[in-house]
N, C-alpha and C positions, 0 to 999 in steps of 0.2 A: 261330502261336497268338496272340500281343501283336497283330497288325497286325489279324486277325481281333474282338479284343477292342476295337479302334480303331475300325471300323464297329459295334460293335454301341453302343456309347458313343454313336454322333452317331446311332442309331438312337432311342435311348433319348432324348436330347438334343429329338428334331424331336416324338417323344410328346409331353413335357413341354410343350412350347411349344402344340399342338393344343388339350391339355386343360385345360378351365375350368371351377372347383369351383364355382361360382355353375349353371353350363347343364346340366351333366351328371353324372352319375351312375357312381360308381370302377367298381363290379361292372361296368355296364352296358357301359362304356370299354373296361374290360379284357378281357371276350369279345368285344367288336368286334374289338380288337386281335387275338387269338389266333385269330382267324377268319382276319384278314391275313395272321399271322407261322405259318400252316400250312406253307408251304414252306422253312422253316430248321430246323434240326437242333433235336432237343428241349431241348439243353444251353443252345444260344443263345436259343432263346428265352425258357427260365425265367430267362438272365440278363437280357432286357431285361424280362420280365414283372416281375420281383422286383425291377428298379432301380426301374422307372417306379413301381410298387404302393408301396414303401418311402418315396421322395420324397412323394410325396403321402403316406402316411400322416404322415408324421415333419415334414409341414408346419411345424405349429407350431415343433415344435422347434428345426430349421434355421432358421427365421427370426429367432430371439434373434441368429444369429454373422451372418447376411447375409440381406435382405429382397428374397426372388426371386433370387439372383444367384448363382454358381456352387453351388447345391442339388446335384448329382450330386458336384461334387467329394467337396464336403461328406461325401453319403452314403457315397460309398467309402471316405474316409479312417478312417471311426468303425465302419460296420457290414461292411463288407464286402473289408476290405484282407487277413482270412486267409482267404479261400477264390480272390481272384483273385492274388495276389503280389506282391511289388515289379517286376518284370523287366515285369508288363502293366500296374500301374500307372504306371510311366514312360511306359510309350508309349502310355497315354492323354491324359500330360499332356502330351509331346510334339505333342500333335495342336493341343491347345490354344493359346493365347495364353500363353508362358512367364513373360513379365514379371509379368501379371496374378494368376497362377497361384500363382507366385512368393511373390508379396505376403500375397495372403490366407493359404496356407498359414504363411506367417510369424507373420500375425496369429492363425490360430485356434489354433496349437502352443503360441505365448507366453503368449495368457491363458486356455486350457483349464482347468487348475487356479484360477484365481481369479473372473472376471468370467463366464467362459461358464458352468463347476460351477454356480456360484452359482443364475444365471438358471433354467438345467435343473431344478435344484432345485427350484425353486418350482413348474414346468410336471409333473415325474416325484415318483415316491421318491427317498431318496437314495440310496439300497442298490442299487440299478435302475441306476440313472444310471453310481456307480462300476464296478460289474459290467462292465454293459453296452457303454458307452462309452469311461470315462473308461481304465479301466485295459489294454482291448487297443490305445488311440489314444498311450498314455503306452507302450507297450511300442516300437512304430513310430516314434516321434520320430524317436530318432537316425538311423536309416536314409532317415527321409525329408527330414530337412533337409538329410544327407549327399549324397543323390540334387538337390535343389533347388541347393546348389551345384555339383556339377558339371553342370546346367545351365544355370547362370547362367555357369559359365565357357567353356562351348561360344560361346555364343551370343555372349558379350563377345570371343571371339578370330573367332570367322565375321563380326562385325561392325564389325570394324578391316581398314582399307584396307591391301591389300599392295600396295607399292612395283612396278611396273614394272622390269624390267630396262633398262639403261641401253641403247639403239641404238647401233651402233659406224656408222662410213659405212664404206659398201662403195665402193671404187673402179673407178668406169669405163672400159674404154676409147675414146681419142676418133676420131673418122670423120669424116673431111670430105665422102666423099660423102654421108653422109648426111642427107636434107632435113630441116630445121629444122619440128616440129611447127607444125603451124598454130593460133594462139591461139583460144581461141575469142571470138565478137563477145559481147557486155555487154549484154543488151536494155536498150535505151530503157526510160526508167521515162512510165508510165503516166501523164499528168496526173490527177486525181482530180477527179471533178466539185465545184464547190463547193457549198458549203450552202443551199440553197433557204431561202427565209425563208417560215416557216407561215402561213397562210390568217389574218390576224387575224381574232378573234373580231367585232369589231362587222357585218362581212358578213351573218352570221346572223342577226343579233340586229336588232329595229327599233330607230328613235332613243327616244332619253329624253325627249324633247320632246313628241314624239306621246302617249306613257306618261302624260307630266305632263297634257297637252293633255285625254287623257282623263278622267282623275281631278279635273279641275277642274272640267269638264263635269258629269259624275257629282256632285258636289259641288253644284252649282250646283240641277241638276237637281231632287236633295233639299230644299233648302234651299224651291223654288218650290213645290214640292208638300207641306213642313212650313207653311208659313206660309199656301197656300190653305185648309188642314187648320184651321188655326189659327182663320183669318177666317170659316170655314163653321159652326167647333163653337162651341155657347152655353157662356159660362162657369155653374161650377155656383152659386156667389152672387146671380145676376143672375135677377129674376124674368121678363123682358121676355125676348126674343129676343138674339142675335148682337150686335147694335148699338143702345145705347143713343139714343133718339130726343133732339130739342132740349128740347121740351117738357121731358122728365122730368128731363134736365141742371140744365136754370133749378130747379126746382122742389127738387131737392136742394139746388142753389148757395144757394137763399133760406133754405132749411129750415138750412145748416150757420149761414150767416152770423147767420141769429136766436139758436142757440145758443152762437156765440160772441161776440157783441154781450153776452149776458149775465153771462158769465163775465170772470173781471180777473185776467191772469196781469201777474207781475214784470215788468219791464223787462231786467231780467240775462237772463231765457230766451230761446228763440232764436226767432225770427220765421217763420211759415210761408214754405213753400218756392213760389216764383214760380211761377205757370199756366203747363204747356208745352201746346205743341199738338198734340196728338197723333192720328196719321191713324188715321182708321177703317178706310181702307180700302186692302191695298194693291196698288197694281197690278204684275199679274206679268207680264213679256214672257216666252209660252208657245211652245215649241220645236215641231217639226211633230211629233213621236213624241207630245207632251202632248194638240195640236188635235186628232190622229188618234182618241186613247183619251177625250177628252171628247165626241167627237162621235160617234162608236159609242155612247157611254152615251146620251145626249139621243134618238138614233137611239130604243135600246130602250127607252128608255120611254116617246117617241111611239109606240113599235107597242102598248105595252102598252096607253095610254091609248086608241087607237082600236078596240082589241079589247074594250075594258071596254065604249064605245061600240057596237057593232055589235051585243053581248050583249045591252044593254037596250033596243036594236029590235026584236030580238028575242022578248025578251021576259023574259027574265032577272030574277027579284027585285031589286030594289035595297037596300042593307044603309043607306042614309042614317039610319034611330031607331036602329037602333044606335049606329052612328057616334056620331051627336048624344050618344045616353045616355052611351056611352061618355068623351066628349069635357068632359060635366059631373064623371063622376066621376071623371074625371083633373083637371080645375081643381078640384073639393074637395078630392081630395088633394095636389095642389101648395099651394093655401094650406093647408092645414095644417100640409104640409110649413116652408111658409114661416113659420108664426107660429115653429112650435119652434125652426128659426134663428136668427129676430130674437132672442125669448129667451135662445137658445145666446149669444147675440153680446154681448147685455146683463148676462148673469151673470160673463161674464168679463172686461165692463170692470167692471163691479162690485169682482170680485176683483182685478184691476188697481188701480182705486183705493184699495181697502184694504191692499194690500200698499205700495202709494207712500207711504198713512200711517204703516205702518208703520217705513219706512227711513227716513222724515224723523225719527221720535221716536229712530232705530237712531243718524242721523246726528246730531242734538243732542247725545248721549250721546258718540260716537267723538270730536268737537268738542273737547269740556272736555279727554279725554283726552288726545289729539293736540297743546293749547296746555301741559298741563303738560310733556310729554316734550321742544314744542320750547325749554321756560324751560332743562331740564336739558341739552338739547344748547348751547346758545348758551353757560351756564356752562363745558362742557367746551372749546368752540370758543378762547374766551379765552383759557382755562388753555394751551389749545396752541399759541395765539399767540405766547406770553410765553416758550414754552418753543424755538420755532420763532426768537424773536430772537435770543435767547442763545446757540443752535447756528449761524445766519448771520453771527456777532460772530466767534467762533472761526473760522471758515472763511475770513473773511477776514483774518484775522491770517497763519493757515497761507499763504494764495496770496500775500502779498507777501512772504512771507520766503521763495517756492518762485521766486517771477516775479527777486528780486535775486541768488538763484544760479543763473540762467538767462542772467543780460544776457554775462558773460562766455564761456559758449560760444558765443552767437552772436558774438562781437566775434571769438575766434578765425576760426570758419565763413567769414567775412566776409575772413577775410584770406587763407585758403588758396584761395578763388574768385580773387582779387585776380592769385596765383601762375600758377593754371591757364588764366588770362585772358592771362596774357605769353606763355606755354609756345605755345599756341596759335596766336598771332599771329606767335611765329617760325617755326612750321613750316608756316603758309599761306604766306607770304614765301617759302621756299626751295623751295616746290612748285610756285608762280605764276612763277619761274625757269627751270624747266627744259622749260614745257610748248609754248611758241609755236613750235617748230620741229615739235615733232610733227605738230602740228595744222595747220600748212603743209603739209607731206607730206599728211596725208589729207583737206584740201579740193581738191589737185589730183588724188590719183586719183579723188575722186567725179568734179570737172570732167570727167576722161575716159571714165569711164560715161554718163555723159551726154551727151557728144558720140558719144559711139557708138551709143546707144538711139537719139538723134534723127534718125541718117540712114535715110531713104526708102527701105525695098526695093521693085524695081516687080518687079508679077505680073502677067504676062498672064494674061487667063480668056477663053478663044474657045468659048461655047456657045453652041448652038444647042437652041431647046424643038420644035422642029417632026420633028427627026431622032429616031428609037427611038434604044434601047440598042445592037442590033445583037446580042443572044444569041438572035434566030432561035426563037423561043418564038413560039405559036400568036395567046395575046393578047398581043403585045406591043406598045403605043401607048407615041407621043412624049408629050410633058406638057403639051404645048397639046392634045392629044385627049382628056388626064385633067382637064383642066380644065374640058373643055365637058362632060364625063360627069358630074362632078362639079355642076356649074350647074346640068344638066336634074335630076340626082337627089333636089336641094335644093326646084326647082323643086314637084314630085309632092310632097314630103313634107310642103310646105308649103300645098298644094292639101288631100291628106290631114288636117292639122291644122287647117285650116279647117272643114272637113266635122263634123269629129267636133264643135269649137266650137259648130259650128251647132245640131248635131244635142244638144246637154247646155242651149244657152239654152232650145229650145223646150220638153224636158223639162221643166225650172227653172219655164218661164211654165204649163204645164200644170198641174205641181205647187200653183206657187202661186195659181192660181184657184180648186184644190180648197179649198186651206186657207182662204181665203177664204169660201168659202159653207160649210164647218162654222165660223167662226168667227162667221159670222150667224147662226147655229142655235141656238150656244151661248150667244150673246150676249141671242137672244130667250128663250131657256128661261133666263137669268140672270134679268131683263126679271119674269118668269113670278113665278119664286121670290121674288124681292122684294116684289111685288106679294101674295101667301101672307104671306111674313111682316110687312108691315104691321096686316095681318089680327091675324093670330094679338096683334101686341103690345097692340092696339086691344083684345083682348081680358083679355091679362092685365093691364091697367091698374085692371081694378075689383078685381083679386085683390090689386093691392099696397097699394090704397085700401083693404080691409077688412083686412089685415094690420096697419097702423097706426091702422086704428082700435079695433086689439082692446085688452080690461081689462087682461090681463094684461103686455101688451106695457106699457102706460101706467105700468102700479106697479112694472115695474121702470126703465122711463125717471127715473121719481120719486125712487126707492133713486138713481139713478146721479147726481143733479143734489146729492142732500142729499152724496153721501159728497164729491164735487168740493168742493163747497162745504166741506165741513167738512176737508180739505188744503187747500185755500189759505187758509183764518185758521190751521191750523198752521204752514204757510208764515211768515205771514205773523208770527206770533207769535215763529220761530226765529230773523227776520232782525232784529227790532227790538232788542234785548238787543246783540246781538254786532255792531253793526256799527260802533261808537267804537272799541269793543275792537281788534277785527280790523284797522281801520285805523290805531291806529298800533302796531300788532305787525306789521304790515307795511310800514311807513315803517322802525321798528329795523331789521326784517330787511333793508331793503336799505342803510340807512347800512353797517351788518355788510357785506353782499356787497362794497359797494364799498369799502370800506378793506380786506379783502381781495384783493383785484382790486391796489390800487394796493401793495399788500405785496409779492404775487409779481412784476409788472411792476420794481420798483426791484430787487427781489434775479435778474431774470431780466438785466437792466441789469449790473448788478453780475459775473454773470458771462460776459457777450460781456465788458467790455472788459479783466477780467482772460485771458480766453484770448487777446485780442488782444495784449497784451502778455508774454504766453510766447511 
């Protein structure tokens, strides 16, 4: 019956583990099951139906003393230990892990009455819980922690080593005919292959050079096709084209210089910055990937421009009043555009200059204050002067009275060197004594190594390159036949590597005659375009002439001369007042720096030659 009770346990056991409260459904579980457990006796079965039903209902419960982990024990201990026994409940636990077993029953018997009551409590009634639980698991105790040791003592004696009986020797008798066993032979140990060294990695991998190689390329690349980009787009300030022509250069240059011929800045301000030369234009050495994709382009838009042609042979309308129309009211509204720029440009040196009036009247103001703070600094400077001697006075009183109870340990220092200077001198003496006999001895055995090394062993060498090896192999040649195999082989490969030479120059001259005549194509349709934008500048020239001769541009050119004008007599008005002043508030200030200067110099003086004298 107990051993019966032991499968239906680990029956009950492999349920528990299947079923998962989250996927499935108890009712639904447990007629599956019974559907299963039709071939076992009806007794067995309702005992696994009712453990397995029981744990799962009392989930909660068991989980206060243990979260998922011995749950069956559990259950039998509290609900079900008077209808199966003590005599099957051992040999349930038997089946089990005893030490584990062990433990927890320890644990839940000890605090049942205080920490588990408790917990249950709060989950149950308490009336329920006492009943139910507490009081038939409190009645079982003794009998079951009684049971829990003697299975702790089973196990602690089946788990101690028995002693061996002592072997006595049995005595032989001895035979002289008898042949002497034959030993057995030892095999030879195996040498072990040794360690093969791994494939390094750079085999795989190309060099870093090539990587770099590329990426500078690429670099470069960009760089030629930023700055053609650069030279082909109009900036957006510039009413003209791309590149500003000579003419309109001079024509500014005269236009700045009358403006500033007018005007009268200080001598203190700083002097315009020197004319650089700077290229209009810059030439790009273009790669064949670049000729290739410029010449494809010029390509298509010769096919397009001949096809517009062959339309109006045809007979095609031509859209030129358009165009033309079109082309006016783009230059009215680019100079329109242009006036409200100029304007744009003029309000804000306007506002420029007003704000410059303003921080000159800011700086007058900061001036005054700045000269009183530095009268109050220079007062405090003295004071700490005065105060900086008196602390210098003391400190050197303190170092000569430190430097005359110094001189006397050096004068000991001085005497015990004197000691260890003799000490020395006698035991170099009694060592350079004992040592020229040694050193006799061991320059003649070198001499004997030496005479030995230098005699001539003669070796005979009788070869011959014309004879084989003589191991009788199919190809087997003497090394004068590998030589001339070797000669001719060189011979071919080098014929081969000429071939191929040949055959990448003519490539090379192919290639570059191509690039060549796109480079004339491109260079005519450069040629082309330039010739267009002459045009076009010739024609915004009257738009930049009506831009400056507009009213509005004019009155605030007018605004911009009065406000200058009216900053440089503030200018001029700030520097006249303050510059006595200034000058010799700056003469003090540097007499002050330097009798400073010459302060810490004598007290820096002061202390080298007292640490030289400690």
């Amino acid at each position: 019956m107990c051993s019966n009770y032991v499968s239906l346990a680990r029956d009950a056991i492999r349920l528990l583990d299947k079923f998962s409260t989250s996927r499935q459904c108890l009712d639904d579980f447990v007629e599956d099951i019974s559907k299963d457990l039709q071939h076992l006796d009806p007794q067995d079965k309702n005992f696994i139906l009712d453990t397995f039903s029981g744990c799962i209902e009392q989930k909660q419960l068991f989980d206060v003393v243990v979260n998922l982990f011995y749950r069956m024990v559990c259950y039998l201990t509290t609900c079900f230990l008077d209808q199966i026994g003590l005599k099957c409940f051992s040999s349930i636990i038997k089946s089990l892990d005893v030490h584990k077993v062990k433990t927890f029953l320890l644990f839940f018997l000890s605090n049942l009455t205080t920490l588990i009551q408790e917990k249950w409590m709060d989950i149950y009634d308490a009336e329920h819980v006492q009943k139910q639980w507490i009081e038939p698991t409190l009645r079982w105790r003794p009998k079951i922690i009684a049971l829990l040791e003697q299975l702790a003592v089973k196990v602690s004696c089946g788990s101690q080593l028995r002693k061996a009986p002592a072997k006595t020797t049995e005595p032989r008798e001895f035979a002289l005919t008898r042949p002497k066993p034959r030993a057995f032979v030892v095999p030879e140990i195996i040498p072990g292959l040794e360690k093969q060294q791994p494939v390094p990695r750079s085999t795989y991998k190309s060099p870093k050079e090539m990587n770099v190689i590329e990426d500078v390329k690429q670099k470069n690349h960009q760089k030629a096709e930023r700055r053609l980009y650069k030279a082909n787009q109009p900036k957006p300030f510039e009413p003209i084209g791309p590149h500003k022509s000579k003419q309109y250069q001079k024509v500014v240059s005269k236009i700045e210089e009358s403006i500033h011929a007018k005007l009268k800045f200080n001598s203190f301000q700083s002097t315009q910055l020197p004319p650089t030369t700077k290229q209009s234009c810059w030439h790009i050495k273009m790669n064949s990937a670049a000729i290739l994709r410029q010449g494809a382009l010029v390509d298509r838009q010769l096919k397009q421009e001949l096809q517009r042609v062959e339309c109006l042979v045809e007979g095609a309308q031509e859209s030129s009043a358009f165009l033309q129309w079109q082309n006016e009211m783009r230059e009215r509204d680019t100079q329109e555009q242009l006036v409200k720029m100029e304007c744009r440009r003029l309000e804000g040196r306007i506002s420029h200059e007003e704000a410059a009036i303003a921080r000159s009247r800011l700086m007058a103001q900061n001036h005054a204050v700045a000269q009183l703070k530095k009268e109050e600094a220079a007062a405090l400077m003295r004071r700490y002067a005065v105060k900086r001697l008196h602390e210098e006075r003391e400190m050197k009183e303190l170092v000569q009275q430190v430097s005359e109870g110094h001189k006397n340990a050096k004068a000991a220092k001085e005497k015990l060197y004197a000691m260890k200077q003799k000490i020395e001198t006698r035991t170099s003496a009694q060592s350079t004594g004992r040592s020229p006999a040694e050193m006799i001895k061991k320059y003649e055995i070198i001499r004997q190594i030496h005479a030995i090394e230098s005699t001539s062993h003669v070796r005979s060498c009788s070869f011959d390159d014309r004879e084989t090896g003589g191991h009788e192999l199919l190809g087997e040649m003497s090394l004068c036949e590998l030589k001339e195999q070797l000669a001719l082989l060189k011979k071919t490969q080098l014929a081969e590597k000429l071939q191929r030479q040949q055959n990448i120059h003519q490539q090379r001259h192919r290639r570059k005659q191509m690039l060549q005549h796109k480079l004339e194509i491109i260079h005519n349709n450069a040629l082309r375009q330039a010739t267009s934008r002459e045009e076009q500048t010739k024609q915004h020239l009257g738009c930049s002439e009506a831009v400056t001769a507009d009213e509005v541009v004019l009155g605030l050119q007018r605004k911009l001369e009065e406000k200058k004008q009216e900053r440089y007599s503030l200018r001029c008005r700030g520097a006249d007042p303050h510059t006595a002043e200034s000058f010799s508030s700056q003469r003090s200030c540097e007499q002050q720096d330097w009798g400073e200067l010459e302060r810490t110099l004598a007290h820096q003086i002061q202390k080298h030659v007292a640490v030289s004298m400690t």
